[in-house]
C-alpha angles and dihedrals in degrees: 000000000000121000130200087249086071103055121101102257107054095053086052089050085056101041094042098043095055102024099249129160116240134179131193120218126194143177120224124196104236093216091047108027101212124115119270093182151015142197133190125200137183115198104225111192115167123195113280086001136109117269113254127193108210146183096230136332119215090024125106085211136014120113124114131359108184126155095220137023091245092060094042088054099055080048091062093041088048094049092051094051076051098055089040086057094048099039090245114155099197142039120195133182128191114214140166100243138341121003092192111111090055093044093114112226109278091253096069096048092041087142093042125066123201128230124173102199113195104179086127129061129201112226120217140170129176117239123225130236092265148026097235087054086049088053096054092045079068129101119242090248100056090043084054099048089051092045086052087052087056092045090055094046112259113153130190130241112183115188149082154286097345082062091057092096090056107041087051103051082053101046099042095049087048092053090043089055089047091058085248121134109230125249108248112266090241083078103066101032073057102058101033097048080059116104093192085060100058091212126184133195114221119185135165128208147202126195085340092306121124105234103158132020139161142177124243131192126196117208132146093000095304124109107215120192113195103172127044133161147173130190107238096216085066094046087101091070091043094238086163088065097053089045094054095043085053083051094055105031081054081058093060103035086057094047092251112166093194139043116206111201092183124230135326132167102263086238095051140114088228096058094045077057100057094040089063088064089059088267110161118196115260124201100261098176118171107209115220119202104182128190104238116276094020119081130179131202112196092205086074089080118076139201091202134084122163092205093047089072088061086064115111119232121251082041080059090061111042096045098039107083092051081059094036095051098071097045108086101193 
């Protein structure tokens, strides 16, 4: 099924906010005519590294949408001539489940090895009809963290640009306390001035203070929600909680039937989180295709880096993007 992180629009925010090259492959039926796949692809090519093609960095699922194995497979075989034309060692797609019905035979890949790496899952959860229905699905002891939100003051605001600033002082103090360089702020002036993308702003504050905030997109009837962050010094008044109930609640109210939380490594905090929102794991595999003798782990790359929190803040973002720009997580 598509995903928002294959529309136009957010592989052009990625690839024009950090100068990145990206091509866009696609398979024709030559009866038809009309297009019976697609596959976008970034080349990431960090300093002194292999070149990697990739759909898409900084995305938990892209890869190929093809409406048959044969076409995904000319996908995969496209998307190799393309790396051999670019020098590039490694192509990876990201895709939600199996991969195995485009994997070409093996003849036809004899200087390329295959390797599925499933160290992520995607968490999922569907979304009922209503939001009072969405209440009850609750335990007692979310409902009653919310409800505590509400009790310390903490209020909602749900919209758009005007929200940027907001959304942005939280996230990026948050990713600066988790030891994470920031995305840079063109990003997301990029993806949430795009109509196609349906995105939406949600902060919370307190006392007029952002204090949690988080992006949602709306696409093919799933609200998917890649970045969310809380500042540590609130989590005594359970802001998160709010923030993820206004998620949700967002979801219903625009006749969403699935919520996407995003990744999270399965032995995580984060994703013990998630699954107490009714979040169920869901099959997130990053297909590596590597050129013989060359591999590639994904998990080599990393997202944490104790020095990073002493940073001070405005130093964080400032400096961040130039880091974050050749991490593709």
């Amino acid at each position: 099924m598509a995903k928002y992180s294959h529309l136009y629009d957010w592989g052009e925010s990625l690839a024009a906010t950090y100068s990145l090259p990206i091509f866009r492959l696609a398979t024709i039926n030559s009866q038809t005519g009309r297009m019976t796949g697609s596959l976008s692809l970034i080349l990431f090519a960090p300093s002194g590294k292999n070149k990697r093609l990739i759909s898409l960095p900084y995305t938990d699922a892209a890869g190929i949408l093809a409406d048959d194995g044969e076409s995904g497979r000319r996908l995969i075989l496209a998307a190799m001539e393309l790396a051999d034309s670019l020098g590039a060692n490694h192509v990876e797609l990201r895709q939600g489940g199996a991969l195995q019905s485009f994997v070409p035979h093996h003849q036809e890949i004899s200087t390329w090895y295959y390797t599925p790496n499933t160290f992520k899952t995607g968490l999922m959860r569907s979304l009922p009809p209503s939001v009072d229905d969405l209440w009850s699905s609750l335990s007692a002891k979310v409902r009653n963290q919310i409800r505590k939100a509400r009790r310390c003051g903490c209020d909602v605001k749900v919209g758009g640009a005007a929200l940027l600033a907001d959304f942005f002082a939280v996230f990026s103090e948050n990713m600066r306390d988790l030891g994470s360089p920031v995305h840079a702020p063109e990003l997301f002036r990029s993806v949430t001035g795009s109509e196609s993308l349906r995105a939406a702003i949600i902060v919370v504050y307190l006392k007029a203070q952002p204090v949690a905030s988080a992006v949602v997109f709306l696409h093919n009837g799933t609200a998917y929600n890649p970045w969310a962050s809380s500042l540590r010094r609130y989590r005594p008044s359970c802001p998160n909680m709010l923030l993820y109930w206004s998620m949700l609640e967002y979801g219903v109210q625009n006749r969403c039937r699935w919520f996407d939380f995003g990744r999270s490594s399965p032995d995580a905090a984060t994703c013990r989180f998630k699954v107490q929102w009714g979040a169920g794991m869901d099959a997130l595999i990053w297909h590596v295709f590597s050129r013989n003798p060359h591999s590639w782990d994904p998990r080599s790359e990393s997202l944490e880096y104790e020095n990073w929190k002493k940073t001070e803040i405005e130093r964080s973002r400032r400096d961040g993007p130039a880091i974050r720009r050749w991490i593709s997580l």
